[in-house]
N, C-alpha and C positions, 0 to 999 in steps of 0.2 A: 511584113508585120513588125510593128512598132513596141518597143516595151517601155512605158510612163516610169523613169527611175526618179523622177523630181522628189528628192526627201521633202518637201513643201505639200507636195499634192498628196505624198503618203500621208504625212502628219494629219493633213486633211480629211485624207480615209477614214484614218481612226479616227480623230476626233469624232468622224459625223457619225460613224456607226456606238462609239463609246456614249453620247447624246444624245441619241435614239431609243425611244420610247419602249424597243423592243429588248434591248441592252438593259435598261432603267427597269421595264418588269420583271425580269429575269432575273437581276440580282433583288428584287424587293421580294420576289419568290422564294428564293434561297434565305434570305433572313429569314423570313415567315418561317421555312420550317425549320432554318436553325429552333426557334425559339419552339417551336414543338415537340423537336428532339429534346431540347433541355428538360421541358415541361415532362418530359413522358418519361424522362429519370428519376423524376421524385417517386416515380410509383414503382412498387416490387411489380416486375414483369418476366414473365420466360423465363429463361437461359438463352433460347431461339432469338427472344425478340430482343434484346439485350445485345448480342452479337449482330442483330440487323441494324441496331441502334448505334453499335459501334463503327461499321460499316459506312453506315449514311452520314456520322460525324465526318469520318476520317475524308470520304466525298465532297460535302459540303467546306471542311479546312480546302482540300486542293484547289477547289473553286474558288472561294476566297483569293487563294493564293495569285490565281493564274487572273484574278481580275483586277489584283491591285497592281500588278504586271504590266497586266494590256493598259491600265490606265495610266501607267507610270512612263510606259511607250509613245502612249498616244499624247501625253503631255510635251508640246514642242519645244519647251523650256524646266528640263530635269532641277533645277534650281529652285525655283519657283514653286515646284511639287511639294515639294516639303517646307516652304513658308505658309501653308494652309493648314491653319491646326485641325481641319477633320481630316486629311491624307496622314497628318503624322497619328493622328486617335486610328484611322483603320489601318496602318499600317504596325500599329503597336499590337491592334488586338491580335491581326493576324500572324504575327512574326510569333507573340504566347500562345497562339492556339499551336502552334507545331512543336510544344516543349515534350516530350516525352513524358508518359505517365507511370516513370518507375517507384515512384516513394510516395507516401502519405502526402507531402508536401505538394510534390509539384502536380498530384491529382488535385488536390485542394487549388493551386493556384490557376491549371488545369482547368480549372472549373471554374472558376469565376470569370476567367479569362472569357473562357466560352459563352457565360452568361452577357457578359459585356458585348458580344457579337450583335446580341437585340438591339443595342442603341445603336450599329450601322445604321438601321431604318432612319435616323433623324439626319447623317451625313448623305443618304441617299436621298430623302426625298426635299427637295428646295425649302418647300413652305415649313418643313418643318426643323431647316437648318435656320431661316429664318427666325422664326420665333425664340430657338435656341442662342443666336446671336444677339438679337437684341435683350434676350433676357441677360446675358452676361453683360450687356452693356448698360445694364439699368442698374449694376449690383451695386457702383457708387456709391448713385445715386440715394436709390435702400439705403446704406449703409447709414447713412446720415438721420433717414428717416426711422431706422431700428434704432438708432444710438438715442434719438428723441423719447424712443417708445422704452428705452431699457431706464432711460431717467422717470417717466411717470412709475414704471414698474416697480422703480426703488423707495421710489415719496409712499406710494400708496401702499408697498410690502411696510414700508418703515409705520407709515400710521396703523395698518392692522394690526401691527406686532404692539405697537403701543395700546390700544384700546382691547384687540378683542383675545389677546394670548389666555387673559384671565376664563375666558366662555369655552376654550377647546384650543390648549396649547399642543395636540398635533397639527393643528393648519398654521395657528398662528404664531408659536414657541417662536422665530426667533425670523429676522430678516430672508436669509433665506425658505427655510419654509413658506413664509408667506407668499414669496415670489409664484412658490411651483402652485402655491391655491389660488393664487391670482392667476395665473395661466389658466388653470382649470375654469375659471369664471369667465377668463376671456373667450375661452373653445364653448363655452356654452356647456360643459359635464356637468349633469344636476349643481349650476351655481344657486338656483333657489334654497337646496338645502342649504348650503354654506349662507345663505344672504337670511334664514328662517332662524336657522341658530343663534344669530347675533343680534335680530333683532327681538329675542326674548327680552335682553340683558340691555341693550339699545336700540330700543324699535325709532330711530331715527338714523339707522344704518345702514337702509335702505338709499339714502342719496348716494353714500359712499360706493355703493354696487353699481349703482346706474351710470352716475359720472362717468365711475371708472370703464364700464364697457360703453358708453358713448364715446370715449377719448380711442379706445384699442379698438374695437369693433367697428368702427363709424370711421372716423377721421381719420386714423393712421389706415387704415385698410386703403380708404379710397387715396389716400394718398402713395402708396403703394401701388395702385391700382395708375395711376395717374400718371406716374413717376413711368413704369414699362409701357403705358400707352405713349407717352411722348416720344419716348427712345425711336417704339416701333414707327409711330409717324415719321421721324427725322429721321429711320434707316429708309423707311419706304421713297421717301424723298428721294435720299440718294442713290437710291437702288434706279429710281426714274431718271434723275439727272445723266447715270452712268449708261444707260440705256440709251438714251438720248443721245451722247455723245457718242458712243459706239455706232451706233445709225450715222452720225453724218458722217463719220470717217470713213466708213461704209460706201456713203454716198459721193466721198470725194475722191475715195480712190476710183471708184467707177467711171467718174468723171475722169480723171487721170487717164485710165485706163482708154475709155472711148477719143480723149485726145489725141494718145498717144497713136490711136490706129490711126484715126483721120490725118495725124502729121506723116503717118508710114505711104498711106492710102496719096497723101498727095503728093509725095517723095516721090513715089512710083509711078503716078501719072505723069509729073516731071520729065522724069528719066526715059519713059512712051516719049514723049513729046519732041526729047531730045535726040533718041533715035532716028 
């Protein structure tokens, strides 16, 4: 009887079982009822149910604990583990979830901590680590596109405050102000009344309304819109590329591999022959 000590083949092991769908339900299990536990805090319960709640927290941390373990195990390159900024997010949350709950504070910190366990779901599940990545990776791009949208904000705050502060100097009183009633007209909050009032005094103040949420509403949105669609196309690209090339390597070690026998395979027959 043979015992497999290849650390290669182990690393293997885990891997394939840490990759395994059975693995991957299990802890999306365990979030789920983290986030139930949470939820069933906000409400006055027991004393009984309270202690079962604490019980099933303190459960649900150790598990936590023992799977950022096994993953950190099964990871063949300890290095690398933590060049992944969702190992270093679940390892942060989980190292806060084991703070001790002696003081005002570190319940409070405690606690947030633990709320923060709910966004594991997004490091656990692909598609939606995806979406999360490429949304960071659009935020540039945004940027450029909010900094566009903060300059109409300030022409069209600057001209309201010029015309209509005289109609209802709480919206319009002064630049600022104007800005947050312009937000308000952009999110669509009863802007009719704000666009009804001003056109008592300038009932041709209605282009002013409309422009302005066709520029924020319309074009900066789809732009916006646009902007994290591309990102997500160019990640998905190279999510395929990376795919792609993973396979032939795949395919060429195999190849290697099936070489390597047949040159063993003819070695051997050789050596028959020379007997």
């Amino acid at each position: 009887m043979s015992v497999d000590l290849n650390p290669a083949s182990s690393f293997e092991q885990l891997k394939r079982i840490e990759s395994s769908k059975l693995f991957q339900g299990a802890v999306i299990a365990i979030i789920l009822l983290s986030a139930l536990t949470i939820g069933a805090k906000t409400y006055e319960l027991p004393p009984l149910a309270e202690q079962s709640l604490s019980i099933l927290d303190t459960g649900i941390t150790v598990f936590f604990l023992v799977e950022i373990l096994f993953r950190f195990i099964a990871s063949p390159e300890k290095r690398r583990f933590f060049r992944d900024g969702w190992n270093i997010f679940d390892t942060i949350v989980v190292i806060g979830s084991l703070i001790p709950l002696d003081n005002a504070e570190a319940v409070l910190l405690g606690r947030l901590l633990r709320v923060f366990r709910v966004l594991r779901l997004v490091s656990v599940v692909p598609e939606l680590r995806f979406l999360i990545n490429s949304l960071l990776k659009a935020i540039p791009r945004m940027g450029y596109i909010a900094l566009l949208m903060f300059i109409i904000f300030y022409i069209y705050a600057a001209m309201g405050s010029l015309f209509f502060a005289s109609v209802d100097e709480e919206l319009w009183g002064d630049v600022a102000i104007s800005m947050l009633t312009l937000f308000r007209v952009a999110t669509f909050e009863d802007w009719t009344d704000v666009m009804y009032a001003t056109m008592e005094a300038y009932p041709l103040s209605w282009f002013y309304y409309l422009t302005f949420i066709f520029l924020t509403a319309f074009v900066f949105l789809n732009m916006m819109i646009g902007a994290i669609l591309e990102v997500m196309s160019e990640e998905q690209n190279a999510k395929e590329r990376q795919q792609a090339h993973d396979e032939r390597d795949e395919i060429v070690q195999q190849l290697h591999s099936v070489q390597r026998k047949l040159d063993k395979l003819t070695e051997n027959m050789e050596q028959s022959r020379g007997t």
